[in-house]
C-alpha positions in Angstrom: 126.6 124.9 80.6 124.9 122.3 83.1 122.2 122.1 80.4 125.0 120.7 78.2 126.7 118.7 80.9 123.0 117.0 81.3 122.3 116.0 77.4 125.7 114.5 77.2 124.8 112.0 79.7 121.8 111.6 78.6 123.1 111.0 75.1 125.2 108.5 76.4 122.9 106.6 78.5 120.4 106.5 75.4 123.6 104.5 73.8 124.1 102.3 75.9 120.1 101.2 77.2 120.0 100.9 73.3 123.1 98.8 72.9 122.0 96.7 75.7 118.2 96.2 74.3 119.3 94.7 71.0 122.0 92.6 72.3 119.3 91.0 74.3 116.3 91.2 71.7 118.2 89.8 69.0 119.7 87.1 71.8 116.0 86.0 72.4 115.3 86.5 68.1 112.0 88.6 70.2 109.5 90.2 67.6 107.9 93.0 68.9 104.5 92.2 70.5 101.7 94.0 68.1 99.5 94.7 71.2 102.2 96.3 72.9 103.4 98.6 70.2 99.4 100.0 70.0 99.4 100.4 73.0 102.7 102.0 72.9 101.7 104.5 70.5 98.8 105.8 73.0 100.2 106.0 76.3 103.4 107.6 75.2 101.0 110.4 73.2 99.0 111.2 76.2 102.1 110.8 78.4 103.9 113.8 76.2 100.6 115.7 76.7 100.5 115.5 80.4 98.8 112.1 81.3 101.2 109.9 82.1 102.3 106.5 81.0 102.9 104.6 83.8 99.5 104.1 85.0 97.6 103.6 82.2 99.8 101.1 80.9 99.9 99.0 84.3 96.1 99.1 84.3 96.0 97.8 81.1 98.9 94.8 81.3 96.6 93.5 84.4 93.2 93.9 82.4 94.5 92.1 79.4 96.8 89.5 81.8 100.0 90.8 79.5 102.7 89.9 82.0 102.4 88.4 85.4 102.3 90.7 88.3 105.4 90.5 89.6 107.1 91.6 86.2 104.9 94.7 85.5 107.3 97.8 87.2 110.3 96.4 85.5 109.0 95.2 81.9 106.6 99.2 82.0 110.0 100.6 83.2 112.4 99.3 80.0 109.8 99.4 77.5 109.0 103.1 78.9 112.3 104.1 78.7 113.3 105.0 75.4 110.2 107.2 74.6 110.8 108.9 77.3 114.2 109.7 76.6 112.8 111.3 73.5 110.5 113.5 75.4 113.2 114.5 77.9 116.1 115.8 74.7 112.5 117.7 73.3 111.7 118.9 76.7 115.1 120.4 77.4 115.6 121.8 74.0 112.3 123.4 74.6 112.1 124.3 78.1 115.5 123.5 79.6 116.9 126.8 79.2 114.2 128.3 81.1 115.0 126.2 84.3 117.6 126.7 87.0 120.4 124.4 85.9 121.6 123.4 89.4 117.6 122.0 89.9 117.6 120.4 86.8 120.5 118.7 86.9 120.4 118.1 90.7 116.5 116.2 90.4 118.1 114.3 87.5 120.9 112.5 88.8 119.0 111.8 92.2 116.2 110.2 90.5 119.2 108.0 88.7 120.7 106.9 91.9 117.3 106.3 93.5 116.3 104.0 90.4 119.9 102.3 90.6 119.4 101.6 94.2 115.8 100.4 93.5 116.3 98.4 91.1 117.3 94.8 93.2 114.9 95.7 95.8 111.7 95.4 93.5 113.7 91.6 91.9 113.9 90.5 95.1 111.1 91.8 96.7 107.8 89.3 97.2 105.2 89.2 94.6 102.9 90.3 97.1 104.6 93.4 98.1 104.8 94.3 94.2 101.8 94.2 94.0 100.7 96.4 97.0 103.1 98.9 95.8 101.7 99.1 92.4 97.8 99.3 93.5 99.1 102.2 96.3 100.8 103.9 92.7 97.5 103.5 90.7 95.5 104.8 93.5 97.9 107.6 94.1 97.8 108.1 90.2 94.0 108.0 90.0 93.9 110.9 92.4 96.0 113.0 90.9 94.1 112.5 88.0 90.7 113.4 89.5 92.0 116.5 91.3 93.2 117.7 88.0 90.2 117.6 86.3 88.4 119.1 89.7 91.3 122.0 89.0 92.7 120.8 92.9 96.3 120.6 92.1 98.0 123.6 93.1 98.4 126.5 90.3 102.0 126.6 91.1 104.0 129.9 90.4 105.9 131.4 88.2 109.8 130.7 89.2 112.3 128.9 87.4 114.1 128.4 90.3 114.2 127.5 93.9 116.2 128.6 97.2 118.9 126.7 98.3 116.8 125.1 100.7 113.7 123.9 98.8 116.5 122.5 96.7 117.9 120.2 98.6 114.4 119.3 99.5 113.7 118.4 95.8 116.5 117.0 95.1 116.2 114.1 98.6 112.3 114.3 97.4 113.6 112.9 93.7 115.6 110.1 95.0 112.4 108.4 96.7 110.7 108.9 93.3 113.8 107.0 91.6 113.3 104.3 94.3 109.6 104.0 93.4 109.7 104.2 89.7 111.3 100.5 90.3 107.7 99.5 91.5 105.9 101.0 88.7 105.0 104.5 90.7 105.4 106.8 87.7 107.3 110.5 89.0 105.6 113.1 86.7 102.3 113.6 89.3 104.8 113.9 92.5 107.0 115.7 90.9 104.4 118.5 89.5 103.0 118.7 93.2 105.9 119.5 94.9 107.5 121.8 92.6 104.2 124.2 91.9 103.7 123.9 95.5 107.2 125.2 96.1 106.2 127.7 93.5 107.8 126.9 90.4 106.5 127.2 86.6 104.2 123.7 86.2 105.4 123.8 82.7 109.2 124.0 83.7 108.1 120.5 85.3 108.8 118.9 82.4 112.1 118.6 81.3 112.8 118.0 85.5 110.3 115.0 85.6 111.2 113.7 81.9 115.8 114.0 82.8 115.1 112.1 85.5 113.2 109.5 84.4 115.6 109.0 81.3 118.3 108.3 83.7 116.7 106.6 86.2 115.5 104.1 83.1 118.4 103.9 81.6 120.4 103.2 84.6 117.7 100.7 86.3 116.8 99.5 82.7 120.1 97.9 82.3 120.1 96.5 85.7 116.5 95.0 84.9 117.9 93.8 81.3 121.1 92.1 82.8 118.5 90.8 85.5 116.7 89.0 83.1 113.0 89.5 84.7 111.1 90.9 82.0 108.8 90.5 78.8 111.3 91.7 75.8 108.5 91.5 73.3 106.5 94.0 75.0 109.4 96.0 75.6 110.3 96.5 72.0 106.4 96.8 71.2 106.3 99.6 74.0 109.7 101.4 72.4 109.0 101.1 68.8 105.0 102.3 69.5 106.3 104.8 71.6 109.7 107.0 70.1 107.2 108.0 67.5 104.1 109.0 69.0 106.1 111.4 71.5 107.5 113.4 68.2 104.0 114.0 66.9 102.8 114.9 70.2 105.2 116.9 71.1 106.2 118.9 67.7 102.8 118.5 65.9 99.7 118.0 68.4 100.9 120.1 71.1 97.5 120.1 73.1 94.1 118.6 73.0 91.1 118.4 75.7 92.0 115.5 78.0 89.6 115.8 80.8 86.8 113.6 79.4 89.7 111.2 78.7 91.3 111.4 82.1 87.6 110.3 83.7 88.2 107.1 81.6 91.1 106.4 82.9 90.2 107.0 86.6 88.0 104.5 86.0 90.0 101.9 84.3 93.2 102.8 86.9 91.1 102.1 90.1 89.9 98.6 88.3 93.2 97.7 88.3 94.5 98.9 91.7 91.4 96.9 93.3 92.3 93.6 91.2 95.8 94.3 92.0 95.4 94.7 95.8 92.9 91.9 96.1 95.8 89.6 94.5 98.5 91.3 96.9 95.9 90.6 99.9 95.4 86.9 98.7 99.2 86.7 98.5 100.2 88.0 101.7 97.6 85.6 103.8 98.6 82.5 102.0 102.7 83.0 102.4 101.8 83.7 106.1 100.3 80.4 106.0 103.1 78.8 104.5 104.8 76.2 107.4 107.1 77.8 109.2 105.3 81.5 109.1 103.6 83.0 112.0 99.5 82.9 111.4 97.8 85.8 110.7 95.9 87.5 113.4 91.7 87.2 112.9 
């Protein structure tokens, strides 16, 4: 029954971020970008398959100078969205069934009010401080990509469930995750480590991580949208590349050897975090030696 009660909202919330993207994209007459949508199609695949989206695509909006720094998180976050939202109605049509419904549901809506609340702190938060968030998240993402190649992340267990306790726990953990999806930090790798280390099913991870990140995008995507900081040609590329390479990952591909692949984008990821924390570094000394700031100590 909570399965049910969480596709209807999820339903609806696909509505409206939909409603509210082409009232705004045909406002703006915006063509999807053709870069975008490529790259779209690839991170969305590999995202279905376990990789992620949010980091690779960051990385590659600062190597190709896509969008300025400070409208990375929420331009990645709305064009993200919606292929997401595919993965998450596949994922619990799949895998929901298998998962306790009070977790599911519980680590779903947190992660929406997290995003809702984070959502004006990353507009009116300084460019610099974007950008140290986002080169923490690609570091943190590169990490979790080399220890799963080096077979480091935990094994996990085999519940479906948790105890009343380390649900709670999950559920406060999701908000923060919500909060930081604002800035870019994608939730699928801090989501699998805390649930397999609290002894869940890794695979049941899915439909958790993919609910709440629907929400959370829809309900910070619209905030973002009405907000007006972000690049609507790369959002569309990012949807209309993405919706469709989820399906064939998900229903036709299934699986496919990704560790080679994930060494790639170590590499690329850290790139990015350095050039992005050598810009937030450069930005932080020169508003503290804006007049009227206190100098910063040698």
């Amino acid at each position: 029954m909570l399965l049910i009660a969480l596709l209807v909202p999820l339903t609806l919330a696909i509505l409206v971020l939909s409603v509210a993207l082409i009232r705004v994209a045909v406002a703006q007459r915006a063509v999807p970008d053709l870069e975008a949508t490529g790259l779209g199609i690839v991170v969305n695949f590999l995202d279905t398959l376990g990789i992620g989206s949010f980091a690779t695509t960051t990385a590659w909006f600062k190597f190709r100078k896509m969008v300025p720094d400070r409208l990375i998180p929420p331009t990645l976050l709305v064009g993200l969205t919606p292929p997401a939202m595919a993965e998450s109605v596949i994922f619990l049509i799949l895998l929901g069934v298998m998962v306790d419904p009070v977790l599911l549901f519980g680590c779903a809506i947190s992660t929406l009010m997290g995003g809702l609340v984070g959502a004006p702190m990353v507009a009116r938060a300084r460019v610099w401080i974007v950008q140290t968030v986002v080169a923490i998240g690609l570091v943190l993402a590169a990490s979790a990509y080399t220890m799963t190649n080096l077979h480091l992340f935990p094994g996990g267990g085999t519940a479906s469930g948790l105890s009343l306790g380390l649900t709670i726990l999950a559920i406060v953990a999701c908000f923060g995750f919500g909060i930081l999806l604002n800035f870019g930090v994608g939730n699928y790798a801090p989501t699998l480590v805390m649930l397999s280390l609290m002894g869940m099913d890794p695979r049941l991870c899915f439909p958790i991580m993919a609910a709440g990140a629907s929400l959370m995008g829809a309900g910070a995507g619209v905030r973002h949208i009405q907000i007006g900081q972000i690049n609507m040609r790369i959002v569309i590329g990012l949807t209309l590349g993405g919706i469709p390479a989820v399906f064939v990952a998900a229903l036709i591909v299934k699986t496919m050897p990704l560790e080679l692949l994930r060494w790639l984008v170590i590499v690329v990821v850290l790139y990015a975090a350095t050039v992005m924390g050598r810009a937030a570094w450069l930005g932080r000394r020169e508003h503290h030696a804006e007049p009227g700031t206190a100098p910063l100590a040698d």
